[in-house]
Residue frames as qw, qx, qy, qz and C-alpha x, y, z in Angstrom:
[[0.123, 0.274, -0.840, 0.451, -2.59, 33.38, -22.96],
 [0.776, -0.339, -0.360, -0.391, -5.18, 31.04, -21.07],
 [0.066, 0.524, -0.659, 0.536, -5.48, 30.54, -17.72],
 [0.664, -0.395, -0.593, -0.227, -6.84, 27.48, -16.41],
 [0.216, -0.367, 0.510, -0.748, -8.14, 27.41, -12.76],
 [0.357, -0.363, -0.814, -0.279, -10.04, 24.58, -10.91],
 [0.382, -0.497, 0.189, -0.755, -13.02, 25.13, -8.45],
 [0.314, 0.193, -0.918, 0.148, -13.25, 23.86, -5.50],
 [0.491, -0.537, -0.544, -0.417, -16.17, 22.06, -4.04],
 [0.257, -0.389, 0.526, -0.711, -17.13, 23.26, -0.54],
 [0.858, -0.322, -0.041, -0.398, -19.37, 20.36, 0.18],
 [0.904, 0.028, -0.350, 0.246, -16.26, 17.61, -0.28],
 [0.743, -0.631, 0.120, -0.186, -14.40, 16.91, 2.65],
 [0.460, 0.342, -0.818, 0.045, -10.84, 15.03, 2.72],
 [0.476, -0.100, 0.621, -0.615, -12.44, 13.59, 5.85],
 [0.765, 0.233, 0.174, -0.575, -14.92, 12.01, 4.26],
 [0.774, 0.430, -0.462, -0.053, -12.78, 9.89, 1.35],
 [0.195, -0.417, 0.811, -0.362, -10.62, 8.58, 4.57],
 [0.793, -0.294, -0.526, -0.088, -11.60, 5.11, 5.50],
 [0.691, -0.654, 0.187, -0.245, -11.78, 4.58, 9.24],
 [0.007, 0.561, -0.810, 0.171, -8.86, 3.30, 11.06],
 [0.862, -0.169, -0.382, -0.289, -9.15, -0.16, 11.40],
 [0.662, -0.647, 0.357, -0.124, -8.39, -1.78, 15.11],
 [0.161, 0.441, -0.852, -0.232, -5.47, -4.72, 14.70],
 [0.493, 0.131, 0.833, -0.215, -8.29, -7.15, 15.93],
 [0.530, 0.603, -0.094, -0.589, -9.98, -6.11, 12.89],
 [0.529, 0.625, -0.450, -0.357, -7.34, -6.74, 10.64],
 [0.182, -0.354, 0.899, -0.186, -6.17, -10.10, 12.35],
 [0.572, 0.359, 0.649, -0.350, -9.70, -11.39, 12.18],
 [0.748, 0.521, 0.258, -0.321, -9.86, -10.50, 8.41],
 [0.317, 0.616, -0.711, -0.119, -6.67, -11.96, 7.22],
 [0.219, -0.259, 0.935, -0.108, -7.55, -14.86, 9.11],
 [0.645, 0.309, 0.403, -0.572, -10.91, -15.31, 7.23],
 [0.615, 0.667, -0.118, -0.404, -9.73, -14.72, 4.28],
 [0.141, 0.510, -0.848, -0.030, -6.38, -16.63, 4.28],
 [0.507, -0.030, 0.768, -0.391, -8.88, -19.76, 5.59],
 [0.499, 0.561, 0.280, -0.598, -10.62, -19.04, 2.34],
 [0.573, 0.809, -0.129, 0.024, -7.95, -18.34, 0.01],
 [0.773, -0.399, 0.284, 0.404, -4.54, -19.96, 1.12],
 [0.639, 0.374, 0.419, 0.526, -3.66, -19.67, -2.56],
 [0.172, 0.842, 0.314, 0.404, -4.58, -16.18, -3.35],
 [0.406, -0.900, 0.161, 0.011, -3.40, -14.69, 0.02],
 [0.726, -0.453, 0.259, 0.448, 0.26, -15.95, -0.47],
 [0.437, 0.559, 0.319, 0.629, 0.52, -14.39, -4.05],
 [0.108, -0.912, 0.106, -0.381, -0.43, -11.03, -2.61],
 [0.745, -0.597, 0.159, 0.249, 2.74, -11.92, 0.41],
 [0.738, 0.017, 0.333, 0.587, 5.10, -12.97, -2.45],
 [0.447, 0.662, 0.204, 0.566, 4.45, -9.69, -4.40],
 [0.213, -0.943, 0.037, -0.254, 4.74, -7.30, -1.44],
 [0.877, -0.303, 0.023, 0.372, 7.98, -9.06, -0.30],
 [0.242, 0.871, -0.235, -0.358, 11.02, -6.93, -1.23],
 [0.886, 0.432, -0.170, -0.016, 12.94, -7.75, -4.00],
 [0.794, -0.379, 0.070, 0.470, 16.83, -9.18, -3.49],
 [0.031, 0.851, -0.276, -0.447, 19.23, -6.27, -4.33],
 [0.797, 0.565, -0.032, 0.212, 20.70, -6.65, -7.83],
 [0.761, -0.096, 0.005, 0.642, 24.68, -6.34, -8.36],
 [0.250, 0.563, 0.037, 0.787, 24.49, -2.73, -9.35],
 [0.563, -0.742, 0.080, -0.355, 22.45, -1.75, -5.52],
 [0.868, -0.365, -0.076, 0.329, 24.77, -3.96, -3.99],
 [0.481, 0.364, -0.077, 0.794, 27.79, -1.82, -5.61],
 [0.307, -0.787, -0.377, -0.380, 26.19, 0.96, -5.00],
 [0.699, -0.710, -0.078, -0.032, 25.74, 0.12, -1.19],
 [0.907, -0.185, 0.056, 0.374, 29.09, -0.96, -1.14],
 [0.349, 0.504, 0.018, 0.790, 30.66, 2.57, -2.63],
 [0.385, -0.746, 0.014, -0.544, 28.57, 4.70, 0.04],
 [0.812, -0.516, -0.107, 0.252, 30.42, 2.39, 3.30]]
């Protein structure tokens, strides 16, 4: 029988691998840089994070759980 085990590092931090909160001016200022930049590019990343329209089986579905 073998027992694996991992060690763990006392220097690393989860702290540390966080990125800082960013303010909304922040993020307002660098969507508006970049979308100035990249009209094209920024709406592709919009269209894929939209959600998707519910298909006829989620609609059932929904429509079994009312």
């Amino acid at each position: 029988m073998k027992i694996f085990f991992q060690k763990e590092n006392p220097t690393a931090s989860p702290e540390a691998s966080e990125k800082p909160a960013k303010s909304l001016d922040a993020i307002r200022t660098d969507f508006e840089k970049n979308f100035r930049e990249n009209p094209d590019i920024v709406w592709e990343v919009i269209k894929k994070n939209l959600p998707k329209p519910q298909t006829k089986a989620e609609k059932g579905l929904i429509a079994l759980a009312d």
